[in-house]
N, C-alpha and C positions, 0 to 999 in steps of 0.2 A: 489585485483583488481587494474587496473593500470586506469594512465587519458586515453589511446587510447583506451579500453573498452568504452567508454561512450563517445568520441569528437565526433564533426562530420568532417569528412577530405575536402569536398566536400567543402571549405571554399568562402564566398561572402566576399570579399576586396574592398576597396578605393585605388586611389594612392594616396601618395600625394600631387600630382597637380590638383587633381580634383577640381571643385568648390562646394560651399556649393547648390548649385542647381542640382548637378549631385548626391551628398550625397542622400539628399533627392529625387529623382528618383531611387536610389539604394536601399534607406529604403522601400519605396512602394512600388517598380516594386515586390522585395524580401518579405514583409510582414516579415521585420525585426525591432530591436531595437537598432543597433548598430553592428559596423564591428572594425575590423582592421583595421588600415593605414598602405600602405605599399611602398613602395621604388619602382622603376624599376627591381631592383633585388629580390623584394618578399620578403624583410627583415624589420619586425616590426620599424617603425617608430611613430607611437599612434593609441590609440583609440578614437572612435568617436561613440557618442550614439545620441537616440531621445531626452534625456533628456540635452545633450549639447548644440542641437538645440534649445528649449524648452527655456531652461534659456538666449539663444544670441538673440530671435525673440520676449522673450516678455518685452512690452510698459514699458518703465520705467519711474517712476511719479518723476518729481521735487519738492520737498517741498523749498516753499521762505517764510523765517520768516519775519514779520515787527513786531517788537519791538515797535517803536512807537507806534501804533497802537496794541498793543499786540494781535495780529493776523499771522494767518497762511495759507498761500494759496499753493495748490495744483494743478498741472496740468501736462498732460500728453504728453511727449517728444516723439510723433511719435504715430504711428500706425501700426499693422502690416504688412499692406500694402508695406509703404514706406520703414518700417525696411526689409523688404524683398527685394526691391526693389533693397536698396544701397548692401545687403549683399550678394544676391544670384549669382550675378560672382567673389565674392572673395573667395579667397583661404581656403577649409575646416580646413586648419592648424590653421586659425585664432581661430578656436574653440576647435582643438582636444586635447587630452590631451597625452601630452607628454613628459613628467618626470615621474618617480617614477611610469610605469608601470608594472603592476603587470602581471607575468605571468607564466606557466606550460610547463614541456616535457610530452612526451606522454609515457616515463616511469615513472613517479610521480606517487605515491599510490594518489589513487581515495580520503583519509582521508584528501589528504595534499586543493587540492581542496575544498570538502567540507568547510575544516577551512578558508581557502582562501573569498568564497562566502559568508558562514556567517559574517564575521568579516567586510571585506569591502562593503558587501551589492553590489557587484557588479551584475550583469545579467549575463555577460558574460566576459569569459576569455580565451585570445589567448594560444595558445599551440606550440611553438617554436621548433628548431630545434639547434644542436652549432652552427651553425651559423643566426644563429635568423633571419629564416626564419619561415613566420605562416604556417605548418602544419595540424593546424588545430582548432578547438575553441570550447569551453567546459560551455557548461549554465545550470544555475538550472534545464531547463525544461529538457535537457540533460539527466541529471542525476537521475530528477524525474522520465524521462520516460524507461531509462535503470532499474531500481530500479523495478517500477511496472510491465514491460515487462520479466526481466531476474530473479529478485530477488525472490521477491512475489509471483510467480506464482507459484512457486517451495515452499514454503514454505507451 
């Protein structure tokens, strides 16, 4: 079985000039967890998940030591309010990840994925074309539900 067995083609993208406020209407409007970033010309430029957002929205605690007083105080740098505030028309690139993405064609054995998912713990992975454009994008639930639908039934 290959990855276009089990993608979905029908793919929900970012560009990359969207803002991190347009991301987020794209995760909820869609009831997703993460997209693709893509160029003008449809060509993989990062990914960006809930959990990217997650980690740049929440409150980060300052620890100030006094020695003197061998004491330790702790307080908290923002709220998510405000962190939302400054971040939500900046640029979603400020958070997506974009080195060393990992990705599939839609002739890669279904195995090579599996290993892929397991190992990076990822949710989701884009599905490319040579000219790396996303075609398409390939997720556990994907796979779980191809599995249970095509596989299992039949067994």
């Amino acid at each position: 079985m290959k990855v276009k067995d089990f993608m979905i083609q029908d793919v929900i993208t970012v560009n990359q000039n969207d803002t991190i406020k347009r991301l987020l209407n794209t995760l909820v409007e869609h009831k997703i967890g993460g997209v693709p970033v893509v160029d003008s010309e449809g060509k993989l430029v990062g990914m960006i998940s809930d959990g990217d957002v997650l980690r740049t929205i929440r409150p980060k605690d300052t620890v100030v030591y006094d020695y003197y007083n061998l004491m330790t105080y702790t307080y908290e740098k923002g709220n998510i309010q405000n962190i939302l505030s400054h971040l939500k028309d900046q640029s979603l690139m400020k958070i997506a990840k974009k080195h060393g993405l990992i990705t599939v064609k839609a002739d890669d054995p279904i195995e090579t994925v599996l290993k892929l998912l397991a190992k990076h713990h990822f949710k989701k992975i884009p599905v490319i074309d040579e000219q790396n454009k996303v075609v398409g994008v390939i997720s556990r639930g994907d796979v779980i539900r191809t599995i249970q639908k095509n596989i299992l039934q039949s067994l």
